[in-house]
TIFILO-431055 format. One record per atom (N, C-alpha, C): residue in three letters; x, z, y. Coordinates in pm, whole numbers, padded with zeros to 5 digits, always signed. Layout:
BEGIN
ALAXZY ...
This chain:
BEGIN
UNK+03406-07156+07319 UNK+03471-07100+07201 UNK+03475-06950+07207 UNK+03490-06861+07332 UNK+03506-06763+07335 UNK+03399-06675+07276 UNK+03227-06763+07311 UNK+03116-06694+07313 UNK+03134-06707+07167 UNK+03166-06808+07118 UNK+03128-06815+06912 UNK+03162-06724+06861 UNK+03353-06698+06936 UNK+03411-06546+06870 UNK+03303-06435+06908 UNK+03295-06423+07019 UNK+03228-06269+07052 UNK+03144-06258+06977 UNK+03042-06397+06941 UNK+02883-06378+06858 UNK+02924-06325+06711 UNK+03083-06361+06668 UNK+03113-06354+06529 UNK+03147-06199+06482 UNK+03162-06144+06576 UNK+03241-06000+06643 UNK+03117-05942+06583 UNK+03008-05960+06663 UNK+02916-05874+06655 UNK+02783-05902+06568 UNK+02850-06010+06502 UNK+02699-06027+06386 UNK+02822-05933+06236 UNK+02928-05983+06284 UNK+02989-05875+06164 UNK+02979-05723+06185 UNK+02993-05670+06331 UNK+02932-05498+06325 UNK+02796-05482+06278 UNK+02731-05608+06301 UNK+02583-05562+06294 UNK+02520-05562+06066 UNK+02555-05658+06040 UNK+02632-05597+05895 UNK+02713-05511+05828 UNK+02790-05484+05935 UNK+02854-05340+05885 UNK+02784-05194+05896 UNK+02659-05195+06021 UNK+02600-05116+06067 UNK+02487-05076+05980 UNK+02410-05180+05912 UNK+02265-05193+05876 UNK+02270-05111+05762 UNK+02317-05127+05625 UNK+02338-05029+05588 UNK+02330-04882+05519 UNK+02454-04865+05656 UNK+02419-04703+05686 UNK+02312-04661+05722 UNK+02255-04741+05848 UNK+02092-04772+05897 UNK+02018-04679+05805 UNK+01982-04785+05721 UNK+01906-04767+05569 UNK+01909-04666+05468 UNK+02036-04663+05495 UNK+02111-04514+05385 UNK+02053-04413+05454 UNK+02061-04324+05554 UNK+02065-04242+05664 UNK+01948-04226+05728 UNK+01850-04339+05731 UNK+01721-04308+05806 UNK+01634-04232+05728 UNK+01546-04209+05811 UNK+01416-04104+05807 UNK+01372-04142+05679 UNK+01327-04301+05697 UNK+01221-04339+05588 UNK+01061-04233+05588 UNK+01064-04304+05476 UNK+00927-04246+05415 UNK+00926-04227+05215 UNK+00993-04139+05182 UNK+00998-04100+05013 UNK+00902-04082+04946 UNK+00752-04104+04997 UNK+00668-04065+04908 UNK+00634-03895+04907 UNK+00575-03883+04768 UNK+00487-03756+04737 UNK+00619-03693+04706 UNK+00700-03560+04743 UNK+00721-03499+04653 UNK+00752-03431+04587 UNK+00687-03480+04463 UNK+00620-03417+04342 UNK+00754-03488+04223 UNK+00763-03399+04101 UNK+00837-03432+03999 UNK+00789-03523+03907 UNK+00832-03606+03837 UNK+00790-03705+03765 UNK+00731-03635+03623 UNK+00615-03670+03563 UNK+00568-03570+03424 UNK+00699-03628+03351 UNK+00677-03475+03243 UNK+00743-03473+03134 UNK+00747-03594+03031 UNK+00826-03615+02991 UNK+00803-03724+02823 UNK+00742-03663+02750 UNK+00677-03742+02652 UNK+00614-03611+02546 UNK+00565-03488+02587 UNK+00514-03444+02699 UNK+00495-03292+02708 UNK+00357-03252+02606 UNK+00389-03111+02540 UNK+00338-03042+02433 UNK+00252-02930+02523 UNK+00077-02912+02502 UNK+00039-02833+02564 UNK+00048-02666+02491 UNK+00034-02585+02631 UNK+00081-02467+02587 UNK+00011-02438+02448 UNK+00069-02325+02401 UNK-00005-02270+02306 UNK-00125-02125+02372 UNK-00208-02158+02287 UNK-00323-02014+02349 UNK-00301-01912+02252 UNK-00223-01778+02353 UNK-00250-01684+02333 UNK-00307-01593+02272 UNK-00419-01631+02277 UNK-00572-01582+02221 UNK-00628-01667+02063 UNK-00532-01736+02061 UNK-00594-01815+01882 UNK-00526-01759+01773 UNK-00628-01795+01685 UNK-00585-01689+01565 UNK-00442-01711+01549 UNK-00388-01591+01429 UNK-00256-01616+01406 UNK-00211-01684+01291 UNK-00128-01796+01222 UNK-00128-01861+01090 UNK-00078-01736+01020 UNK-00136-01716+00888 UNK-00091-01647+00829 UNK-00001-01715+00714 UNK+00066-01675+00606 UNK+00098-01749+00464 UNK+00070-01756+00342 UNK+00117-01773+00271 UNK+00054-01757+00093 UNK+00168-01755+00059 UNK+00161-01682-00132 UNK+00289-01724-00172 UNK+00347-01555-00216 UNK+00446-01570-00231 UNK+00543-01470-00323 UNK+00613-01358-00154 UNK+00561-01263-00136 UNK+00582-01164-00054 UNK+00687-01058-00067 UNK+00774-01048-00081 UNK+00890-00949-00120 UNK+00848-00826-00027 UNK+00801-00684-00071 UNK+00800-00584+00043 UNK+00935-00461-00005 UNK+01018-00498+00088 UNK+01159-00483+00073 UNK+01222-00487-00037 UNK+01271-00375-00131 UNK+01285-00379-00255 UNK+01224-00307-00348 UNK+01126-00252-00296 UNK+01039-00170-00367 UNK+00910-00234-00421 UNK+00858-00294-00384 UNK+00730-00412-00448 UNK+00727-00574-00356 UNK+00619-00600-00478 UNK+00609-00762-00423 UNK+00486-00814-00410 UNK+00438-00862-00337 UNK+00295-00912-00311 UNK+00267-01033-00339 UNK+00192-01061-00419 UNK+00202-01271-00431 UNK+00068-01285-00401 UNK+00063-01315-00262 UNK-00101-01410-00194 UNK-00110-01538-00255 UNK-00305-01554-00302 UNK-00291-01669-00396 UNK-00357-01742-00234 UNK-00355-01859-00284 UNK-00411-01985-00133 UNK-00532-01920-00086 UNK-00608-01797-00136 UNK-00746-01789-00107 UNK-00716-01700+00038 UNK-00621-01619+00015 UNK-00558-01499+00106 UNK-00478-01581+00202 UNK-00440-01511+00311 UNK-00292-01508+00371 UNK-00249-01377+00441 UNK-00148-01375+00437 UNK-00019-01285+00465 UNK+00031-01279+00605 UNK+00006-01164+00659 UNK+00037-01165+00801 UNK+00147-01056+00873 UNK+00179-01068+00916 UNK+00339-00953+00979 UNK+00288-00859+00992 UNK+00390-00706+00973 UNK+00379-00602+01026 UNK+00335-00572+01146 UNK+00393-00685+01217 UNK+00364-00645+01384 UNK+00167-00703+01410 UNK+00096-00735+01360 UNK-00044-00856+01354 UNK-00109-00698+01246 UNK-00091-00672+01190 UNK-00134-00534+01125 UNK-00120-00428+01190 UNK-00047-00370+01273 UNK-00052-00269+01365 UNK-00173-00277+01462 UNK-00152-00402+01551 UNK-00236-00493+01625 UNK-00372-00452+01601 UNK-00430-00490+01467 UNK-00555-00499+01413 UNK-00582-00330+01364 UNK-00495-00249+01384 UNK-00524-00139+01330 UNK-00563-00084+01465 UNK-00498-00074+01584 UNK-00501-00086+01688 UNK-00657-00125+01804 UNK-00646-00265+01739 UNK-00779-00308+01816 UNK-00891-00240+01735 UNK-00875-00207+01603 UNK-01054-00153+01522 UNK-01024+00009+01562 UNK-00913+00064+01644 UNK-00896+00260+01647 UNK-00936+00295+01470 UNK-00843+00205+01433 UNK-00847+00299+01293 UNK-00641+00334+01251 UNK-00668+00466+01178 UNK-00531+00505+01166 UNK-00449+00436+01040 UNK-00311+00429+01099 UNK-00234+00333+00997 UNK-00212+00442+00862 UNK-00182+00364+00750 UNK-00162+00440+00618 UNK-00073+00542+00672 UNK-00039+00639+00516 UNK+00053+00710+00535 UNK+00185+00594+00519 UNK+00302+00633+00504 UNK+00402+00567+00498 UNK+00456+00451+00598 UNK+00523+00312+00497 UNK+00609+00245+00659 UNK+00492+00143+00633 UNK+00416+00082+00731 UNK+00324-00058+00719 UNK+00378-00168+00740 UNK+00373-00279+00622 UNK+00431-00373+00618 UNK+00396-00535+00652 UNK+00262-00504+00642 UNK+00195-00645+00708 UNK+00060-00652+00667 UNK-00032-00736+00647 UNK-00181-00790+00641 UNK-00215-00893+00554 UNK-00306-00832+00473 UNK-00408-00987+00413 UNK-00543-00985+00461 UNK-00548-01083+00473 UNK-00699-01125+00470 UNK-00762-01257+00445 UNK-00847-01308+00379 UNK-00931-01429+00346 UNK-00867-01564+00414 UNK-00889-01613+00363 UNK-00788-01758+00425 UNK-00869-01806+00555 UNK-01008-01815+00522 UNK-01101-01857+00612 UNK-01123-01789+00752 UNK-01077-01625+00766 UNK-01090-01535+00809 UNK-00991-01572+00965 UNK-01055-01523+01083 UNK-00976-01443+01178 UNK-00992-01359+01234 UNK-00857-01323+01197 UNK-00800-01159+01198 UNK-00839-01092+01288 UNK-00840-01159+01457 UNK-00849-01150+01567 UNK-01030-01141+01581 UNK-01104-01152+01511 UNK-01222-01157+01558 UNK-01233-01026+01546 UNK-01368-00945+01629 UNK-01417-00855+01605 UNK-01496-00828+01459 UNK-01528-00934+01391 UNK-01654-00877+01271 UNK-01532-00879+01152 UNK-01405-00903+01174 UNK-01328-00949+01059 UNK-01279-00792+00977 UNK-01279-00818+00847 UNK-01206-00688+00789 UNK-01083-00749+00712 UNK-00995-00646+00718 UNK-00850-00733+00676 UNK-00819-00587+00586 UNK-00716-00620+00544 UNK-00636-00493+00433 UNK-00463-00476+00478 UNK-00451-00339+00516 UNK-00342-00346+00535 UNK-00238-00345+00427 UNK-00119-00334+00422 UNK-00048-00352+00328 UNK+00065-00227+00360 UNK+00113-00148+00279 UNK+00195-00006+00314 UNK+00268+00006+00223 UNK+00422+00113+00200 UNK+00429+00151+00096 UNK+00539+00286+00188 UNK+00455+00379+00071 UNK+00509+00560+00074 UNK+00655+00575+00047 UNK+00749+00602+00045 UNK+00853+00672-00038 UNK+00871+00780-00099 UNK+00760+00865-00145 UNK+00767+00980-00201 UNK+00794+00995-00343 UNK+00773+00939-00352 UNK+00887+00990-00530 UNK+00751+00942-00627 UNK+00787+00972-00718 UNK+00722+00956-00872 UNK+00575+01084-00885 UNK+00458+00996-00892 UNK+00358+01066-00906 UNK+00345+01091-01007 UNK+00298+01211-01054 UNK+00309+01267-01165 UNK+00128+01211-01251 UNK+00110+01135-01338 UNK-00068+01092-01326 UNK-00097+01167-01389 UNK-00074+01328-01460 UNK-00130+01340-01531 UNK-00180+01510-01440 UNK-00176+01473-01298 UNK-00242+01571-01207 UNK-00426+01464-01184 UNK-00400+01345-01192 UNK-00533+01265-01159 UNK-00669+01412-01211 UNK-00647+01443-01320 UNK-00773+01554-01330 UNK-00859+01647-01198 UNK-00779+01661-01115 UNK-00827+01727-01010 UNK-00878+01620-00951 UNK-00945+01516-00941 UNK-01041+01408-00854 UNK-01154+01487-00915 UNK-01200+01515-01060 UNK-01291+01534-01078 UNK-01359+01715-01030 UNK-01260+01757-00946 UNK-01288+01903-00928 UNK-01424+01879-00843 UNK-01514+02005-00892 UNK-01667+01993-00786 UNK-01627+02001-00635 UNK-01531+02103-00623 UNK-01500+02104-00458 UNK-01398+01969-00433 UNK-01385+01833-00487 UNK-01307+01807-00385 UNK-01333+01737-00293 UNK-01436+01687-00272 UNK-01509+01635-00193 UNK-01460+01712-00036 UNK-01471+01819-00075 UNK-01519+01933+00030 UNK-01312+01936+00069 UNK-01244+01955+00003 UNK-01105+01956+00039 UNK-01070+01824+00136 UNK-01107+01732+00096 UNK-01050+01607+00142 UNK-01150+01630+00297 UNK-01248+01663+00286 UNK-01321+01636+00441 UNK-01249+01774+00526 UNK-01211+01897+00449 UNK-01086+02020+00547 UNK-00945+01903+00566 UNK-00889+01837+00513 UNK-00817+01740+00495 UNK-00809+01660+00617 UNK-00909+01573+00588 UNK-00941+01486+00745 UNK-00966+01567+00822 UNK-01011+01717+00861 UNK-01018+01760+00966 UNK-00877+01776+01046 UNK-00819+01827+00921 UNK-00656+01902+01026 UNK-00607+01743+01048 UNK-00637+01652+00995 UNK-00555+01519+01027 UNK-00617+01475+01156 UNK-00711+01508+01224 UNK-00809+01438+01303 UNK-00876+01291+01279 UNK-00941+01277+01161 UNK-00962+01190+01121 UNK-01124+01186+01081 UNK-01204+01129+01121 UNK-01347+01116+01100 UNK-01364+01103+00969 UNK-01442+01168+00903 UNK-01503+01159+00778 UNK-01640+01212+00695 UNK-01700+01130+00657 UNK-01871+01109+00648 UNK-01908+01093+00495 UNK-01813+01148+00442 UNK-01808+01137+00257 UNK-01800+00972+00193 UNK-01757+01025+00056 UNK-01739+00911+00021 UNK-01871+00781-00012 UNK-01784+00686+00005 UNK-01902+00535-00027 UNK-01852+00505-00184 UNK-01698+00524-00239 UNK-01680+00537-00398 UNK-01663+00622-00445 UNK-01667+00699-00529 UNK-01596+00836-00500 UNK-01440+00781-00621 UNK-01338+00872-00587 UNK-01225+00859-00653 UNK-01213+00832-00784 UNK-01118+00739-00868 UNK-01112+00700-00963 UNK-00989+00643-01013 UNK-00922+00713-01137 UNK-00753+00676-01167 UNK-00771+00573-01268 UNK-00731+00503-01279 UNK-00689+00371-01350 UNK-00550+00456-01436 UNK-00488+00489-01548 UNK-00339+00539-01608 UNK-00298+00398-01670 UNK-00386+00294-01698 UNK-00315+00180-01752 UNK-00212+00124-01629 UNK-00287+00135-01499 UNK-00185+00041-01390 UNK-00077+00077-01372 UNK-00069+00218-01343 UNK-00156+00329-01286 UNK-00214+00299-01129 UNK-00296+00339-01084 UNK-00331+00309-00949 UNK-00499+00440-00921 UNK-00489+00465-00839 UNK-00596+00526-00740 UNK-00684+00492-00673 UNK-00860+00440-00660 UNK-00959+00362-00602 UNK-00989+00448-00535 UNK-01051+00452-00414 UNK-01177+00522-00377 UNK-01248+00449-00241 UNK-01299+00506-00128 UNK-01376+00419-00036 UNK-01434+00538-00008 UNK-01430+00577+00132 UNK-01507+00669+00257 UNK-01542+00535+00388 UNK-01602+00659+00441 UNK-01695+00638+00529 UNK-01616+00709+00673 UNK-01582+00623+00760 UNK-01499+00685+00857 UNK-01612+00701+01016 UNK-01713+00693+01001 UNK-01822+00741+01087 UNK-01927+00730+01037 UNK-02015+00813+01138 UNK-02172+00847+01065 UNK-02271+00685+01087 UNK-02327+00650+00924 UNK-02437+00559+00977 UNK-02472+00544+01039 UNK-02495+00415+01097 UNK-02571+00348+01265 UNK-02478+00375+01368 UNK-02366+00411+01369 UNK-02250+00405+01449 UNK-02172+00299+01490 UNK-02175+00178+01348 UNK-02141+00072+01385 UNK-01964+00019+01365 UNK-01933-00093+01407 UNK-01753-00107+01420 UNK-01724-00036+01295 UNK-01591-00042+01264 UNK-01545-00026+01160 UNK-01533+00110+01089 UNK-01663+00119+00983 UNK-01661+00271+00972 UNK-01649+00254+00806 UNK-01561+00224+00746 UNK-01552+00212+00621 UNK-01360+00161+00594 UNK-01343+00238+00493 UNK-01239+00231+00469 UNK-01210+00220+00303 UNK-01129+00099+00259 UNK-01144+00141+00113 UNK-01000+00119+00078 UNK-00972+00195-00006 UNK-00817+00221-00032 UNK-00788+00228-00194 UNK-00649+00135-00196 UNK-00610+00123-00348 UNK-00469+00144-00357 UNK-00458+00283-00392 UNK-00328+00256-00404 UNK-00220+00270-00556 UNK-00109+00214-00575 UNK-00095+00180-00679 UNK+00079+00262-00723 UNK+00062+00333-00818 UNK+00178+00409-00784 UNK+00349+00348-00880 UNK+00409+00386-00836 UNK+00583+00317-00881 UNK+00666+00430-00900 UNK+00752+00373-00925 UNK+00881+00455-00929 UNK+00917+00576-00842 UNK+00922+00504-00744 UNK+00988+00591-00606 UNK+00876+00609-00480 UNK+00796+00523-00514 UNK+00655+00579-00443 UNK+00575+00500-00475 UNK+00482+00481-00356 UNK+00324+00445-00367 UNK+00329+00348-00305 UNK+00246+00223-00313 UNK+00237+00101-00251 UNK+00061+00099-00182 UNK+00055+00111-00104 UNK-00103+00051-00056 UNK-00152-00020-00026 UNK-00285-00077-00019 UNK-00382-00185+00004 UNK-00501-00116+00087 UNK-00493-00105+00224 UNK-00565-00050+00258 UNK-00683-00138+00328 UNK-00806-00141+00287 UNK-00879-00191+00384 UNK-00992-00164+00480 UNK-00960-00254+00570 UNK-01059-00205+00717 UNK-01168-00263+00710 UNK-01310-00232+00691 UNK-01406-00278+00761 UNK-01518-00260+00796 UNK-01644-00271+00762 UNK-01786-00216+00823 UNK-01844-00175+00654 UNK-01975-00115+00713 UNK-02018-00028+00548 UNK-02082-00144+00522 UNK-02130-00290+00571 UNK-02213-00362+00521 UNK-02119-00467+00457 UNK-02028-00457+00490 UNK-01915-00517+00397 UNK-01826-00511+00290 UNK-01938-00354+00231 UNK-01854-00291+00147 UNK-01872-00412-00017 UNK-02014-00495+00030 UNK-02000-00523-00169 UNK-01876-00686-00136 UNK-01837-00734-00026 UNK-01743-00799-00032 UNK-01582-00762-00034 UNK-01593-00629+00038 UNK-01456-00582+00058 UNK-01409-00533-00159 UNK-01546-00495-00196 UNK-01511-00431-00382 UNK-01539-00582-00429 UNK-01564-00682-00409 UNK-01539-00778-00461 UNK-01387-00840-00474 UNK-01347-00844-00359 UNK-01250-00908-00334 UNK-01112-00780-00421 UNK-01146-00667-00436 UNK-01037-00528-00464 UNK-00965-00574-00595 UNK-01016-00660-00708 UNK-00954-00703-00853 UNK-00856-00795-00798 UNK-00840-00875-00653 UNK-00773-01003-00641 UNK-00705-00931-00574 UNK-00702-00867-00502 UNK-00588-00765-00382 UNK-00511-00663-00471 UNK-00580-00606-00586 UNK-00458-00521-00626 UNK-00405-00646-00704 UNK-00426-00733-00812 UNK-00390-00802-00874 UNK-00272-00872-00791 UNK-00245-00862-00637 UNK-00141-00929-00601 UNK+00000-00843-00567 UNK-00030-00682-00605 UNK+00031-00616-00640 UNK+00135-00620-00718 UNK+00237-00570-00722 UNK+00344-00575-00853 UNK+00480-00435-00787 UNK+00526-00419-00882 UNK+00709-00341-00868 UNK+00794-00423-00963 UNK+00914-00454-00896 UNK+01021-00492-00972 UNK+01063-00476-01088 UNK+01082-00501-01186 UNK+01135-00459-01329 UNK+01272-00329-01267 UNK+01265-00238-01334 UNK+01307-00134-01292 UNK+01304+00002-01204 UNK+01170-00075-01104 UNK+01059+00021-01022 UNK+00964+00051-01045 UNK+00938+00017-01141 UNK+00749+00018-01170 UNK+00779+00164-01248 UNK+00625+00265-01213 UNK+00628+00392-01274 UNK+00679+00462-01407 UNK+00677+00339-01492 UNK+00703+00329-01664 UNK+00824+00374-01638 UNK+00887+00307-01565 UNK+01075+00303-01550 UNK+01087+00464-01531 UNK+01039+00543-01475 UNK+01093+00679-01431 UNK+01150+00743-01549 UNK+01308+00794-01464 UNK+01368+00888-01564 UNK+01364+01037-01532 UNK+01322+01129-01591 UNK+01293+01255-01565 UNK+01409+01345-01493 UNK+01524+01300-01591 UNK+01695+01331-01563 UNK+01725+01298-01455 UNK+01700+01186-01358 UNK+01766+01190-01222 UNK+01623+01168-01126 UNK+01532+01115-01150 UNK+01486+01070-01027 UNK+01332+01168-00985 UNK+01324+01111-00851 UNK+01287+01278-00741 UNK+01115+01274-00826 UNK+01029+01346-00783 UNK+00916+01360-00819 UNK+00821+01457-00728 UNK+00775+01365-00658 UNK+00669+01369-00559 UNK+00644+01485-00555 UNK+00613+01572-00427 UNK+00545+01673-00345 UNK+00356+01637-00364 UNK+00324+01521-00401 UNK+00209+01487-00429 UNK+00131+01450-00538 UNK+00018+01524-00552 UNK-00051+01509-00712 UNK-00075+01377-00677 UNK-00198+01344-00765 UNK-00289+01215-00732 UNK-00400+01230-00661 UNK-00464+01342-00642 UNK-00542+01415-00559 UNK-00524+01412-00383 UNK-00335+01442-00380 UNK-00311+01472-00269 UNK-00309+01332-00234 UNK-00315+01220-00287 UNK-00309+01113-00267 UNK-00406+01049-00162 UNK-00521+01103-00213 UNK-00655+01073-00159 UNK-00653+01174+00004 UNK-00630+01301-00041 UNK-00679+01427+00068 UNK-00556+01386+00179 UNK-00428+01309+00131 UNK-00293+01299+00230 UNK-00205+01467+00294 UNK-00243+01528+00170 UNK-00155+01660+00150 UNK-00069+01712+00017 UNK+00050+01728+00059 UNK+00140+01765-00063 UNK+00093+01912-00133 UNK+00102+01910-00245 UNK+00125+02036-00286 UNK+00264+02092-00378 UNK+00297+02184-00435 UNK+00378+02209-00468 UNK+00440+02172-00585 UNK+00518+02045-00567 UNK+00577+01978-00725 UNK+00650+02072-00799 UNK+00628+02011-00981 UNK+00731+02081-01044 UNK+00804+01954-01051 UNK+00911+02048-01067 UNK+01071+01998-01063 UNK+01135+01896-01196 UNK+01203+01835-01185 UNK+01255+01744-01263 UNK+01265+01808-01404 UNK+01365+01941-01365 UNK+01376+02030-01480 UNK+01240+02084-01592 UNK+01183+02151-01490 UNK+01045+02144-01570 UNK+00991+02053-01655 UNK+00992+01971-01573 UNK+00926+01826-01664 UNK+00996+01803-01797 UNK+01140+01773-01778 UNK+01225+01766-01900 UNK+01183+01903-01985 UNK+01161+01968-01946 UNK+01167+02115-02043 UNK+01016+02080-02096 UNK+00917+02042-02028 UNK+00787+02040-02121 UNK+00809+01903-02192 UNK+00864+01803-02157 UNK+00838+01710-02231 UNK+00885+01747-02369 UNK+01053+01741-02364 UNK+01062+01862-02501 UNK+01007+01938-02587 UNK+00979+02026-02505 UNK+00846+02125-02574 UNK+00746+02048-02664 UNK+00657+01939-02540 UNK+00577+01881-02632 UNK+00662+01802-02721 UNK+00762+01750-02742 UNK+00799+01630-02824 UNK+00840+01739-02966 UNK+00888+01859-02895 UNK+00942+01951-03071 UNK+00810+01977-03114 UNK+00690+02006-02997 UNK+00551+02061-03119 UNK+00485+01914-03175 UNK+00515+01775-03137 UNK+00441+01643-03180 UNK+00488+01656-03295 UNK+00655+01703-03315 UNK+00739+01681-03442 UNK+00704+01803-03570 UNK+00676+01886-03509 UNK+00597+02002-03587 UNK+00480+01994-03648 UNK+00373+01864-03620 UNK+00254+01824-03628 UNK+00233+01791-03766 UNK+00300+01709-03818 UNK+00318+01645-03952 UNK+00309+01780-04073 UNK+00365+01872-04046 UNK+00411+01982-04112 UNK+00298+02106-04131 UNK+00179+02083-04011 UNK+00082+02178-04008 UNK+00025+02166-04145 UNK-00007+02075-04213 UNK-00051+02136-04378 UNK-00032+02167-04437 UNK+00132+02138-04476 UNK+00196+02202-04608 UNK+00208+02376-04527 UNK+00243+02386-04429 UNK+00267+02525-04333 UNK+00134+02600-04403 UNK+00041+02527-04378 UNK-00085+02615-04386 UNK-00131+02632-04531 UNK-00076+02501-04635 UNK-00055+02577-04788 UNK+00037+02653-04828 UNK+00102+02655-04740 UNK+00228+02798-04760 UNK+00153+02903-04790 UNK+00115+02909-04617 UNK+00046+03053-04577 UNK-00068+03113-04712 UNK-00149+03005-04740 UNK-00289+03046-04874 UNK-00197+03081-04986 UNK-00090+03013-05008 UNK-00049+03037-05146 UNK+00020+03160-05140 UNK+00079+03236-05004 UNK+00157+03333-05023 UNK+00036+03440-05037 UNK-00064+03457-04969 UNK-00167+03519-04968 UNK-00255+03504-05114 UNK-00286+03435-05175 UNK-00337+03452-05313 UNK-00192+03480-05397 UNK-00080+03489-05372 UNK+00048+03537-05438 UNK+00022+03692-05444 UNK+00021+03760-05279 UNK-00050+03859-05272 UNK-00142+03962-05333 UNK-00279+03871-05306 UNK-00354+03966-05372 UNK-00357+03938-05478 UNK-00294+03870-05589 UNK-00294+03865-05719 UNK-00143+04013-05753 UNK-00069+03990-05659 UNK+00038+04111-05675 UNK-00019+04226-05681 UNK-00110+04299-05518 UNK-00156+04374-05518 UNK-00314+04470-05617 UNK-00345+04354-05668 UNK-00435+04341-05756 UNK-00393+04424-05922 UNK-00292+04370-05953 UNK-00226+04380-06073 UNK-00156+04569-06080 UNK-00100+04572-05920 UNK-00039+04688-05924 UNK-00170+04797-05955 UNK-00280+04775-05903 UNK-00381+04861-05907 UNK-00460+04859-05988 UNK-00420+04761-06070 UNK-00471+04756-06246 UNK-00427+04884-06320 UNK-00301+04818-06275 UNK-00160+04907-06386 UNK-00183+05052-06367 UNK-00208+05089-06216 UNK-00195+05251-06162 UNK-00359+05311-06237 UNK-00485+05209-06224 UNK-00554+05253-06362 UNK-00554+05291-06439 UNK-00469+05228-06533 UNK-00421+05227-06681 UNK-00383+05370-06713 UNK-00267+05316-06593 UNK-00180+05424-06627 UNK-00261+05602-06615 UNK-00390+05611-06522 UNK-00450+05701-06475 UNK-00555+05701-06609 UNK-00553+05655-06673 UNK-00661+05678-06805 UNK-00566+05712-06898 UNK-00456+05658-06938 UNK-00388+05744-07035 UNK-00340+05868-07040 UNK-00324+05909-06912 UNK-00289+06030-06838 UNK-00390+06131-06889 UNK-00554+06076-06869 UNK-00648+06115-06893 UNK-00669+06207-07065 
């Protein structure tokens, strides 16, 4: 009986023992390695184009861009980028983002895209546009690009004002033929209220009859707000550009007249439009006082005749 207890003693430590045994030993766990993800999503590449959008573009509160499905719309920051990778210089003013062809990536080397900008300089005056046609200006705009450090090889359009839009065309040549990479630049810009909106585009000279193809659908996605658009300008308060339409092109101010001025000629002209009506009867005044005249003076020197023969 004693041995049964003792055996009972120690088959119960040896169950109490095992166990821990098990818990506590070395074993063998395998690889390891972490179990894969559920669902895991592979990275995204870096290097692939960027989606652009379509659609109704608000560029702050100063204009609006509406890309039709053919285009898309790409960030400020993807337009720097591309201005960047072609070493071509950003517009004047703040740059707001990118179109280009739906089919298009941006990211390729052969691609030409259009940047998108807008100036804050005040109210262009269009009725400076006359100086595009000066013989020297050709020759100004290339002293122009010099002090800017900016390559220039004359124009591929030469300048041209639209007063219905109003808006500004033209197209240079930003290196010499057979140079290659992006040596063409064509620019539309379209003027407002409080400034200028641009469409600038980047690309090669052999791309020029697609880049002027595509220019009726790119400004056309153009617009200013009801209350910004150039029509709206009031002479009485609002500023008026340091820049003709000229300087537009050359990217140098010249010396604006002043609000006051303007109001004072518009006047001017509006009292001589109102004076206009009146130039005929004015000018049968003038004949009738003049044959009043010499029928007066006529008569007196009749009379002093007369009178010089009776004398006689």
């Amino acid at each position: 009986m004693r041995k049964n207890v003792t055996r009972a003693v120690l088959a119960a430590l040896a169950l109490f023992i095992a166990p821990a045994a098990y818990a506590d030993g070395a074993g063998d766990a395998g690889r390891d390695a972490a179990a894969p993800p559920v669902n895991a999503q592979p990275a995204s590449d870096p290097n692939a184009a960027p989606q652009g959008r379509s659609g109704v573009i608000p560029l702050g509160e100063e204009a609006l861009l509406n890309v039709p499905s053919g285009y898309r719309y790409y960030s400020a920051t993807e337009a720097l980028a591309y201005l960047q990778r072609n070493n071509a210089a950003a517009p004047s003013g703040t740059v707001l983002g990118m179109v280009a062809r739906a089919d298009a990536d941006v990211r390729a080397p052969g691609t030409w895209a259009t940047i998108v900008s807008y100036d804050a300089i005040g109210y262009v005056q269009p009725q400076t546009a006359a100086g595009l046609t000066d013989a020297s200006f050709e020759g100004q705009v290339r002293e122009a690009r010099t002090t800017q450090n900016r390559a220039f090889e004359g124009f591929i359009a030469t300048p041209s004002f639209d007063a219905a839009a109003p808006h500004v065309v033209w197209a240079e040549r930003t290196a010499a033929p057979g140079a290659g990479g992006k040596d063409l630049r064509y620019e539309q810009k379209s003027l407002g209220r409080y400034g200028v909106a641009s469409l600038t585009s980047i690309g090669s000279a052999d791309q020029l009859d697609d880049i002027t193809a595509a220019s009726a659908d790119l400004q056309a996605m153009m617009s200013f707000p009801q209350g910004r658009r150039h029509a709206d300008f009031q002479a009485a308060s609002d500023q008026v550009s340091s820049y003709s339409v000229p300087g537009l092109v050359t990217g140098v101010p010249t010396a604006a007249q002043s609000v006051a001025e303007i109001a004072s000629t518009t006047q001017t002209q509006t009292a001589f439009g109102g004076l206009a009506g009146w130039f005929p009867w004015i000018a049968l005044g003038v004949v009738v006082l003049a044959i009043a005249g010499y029928m007066m003076l006529r008569k007196k020197n009749e009379d002093e005749d007369t009178d010089e023969a009776e004398a006689a």
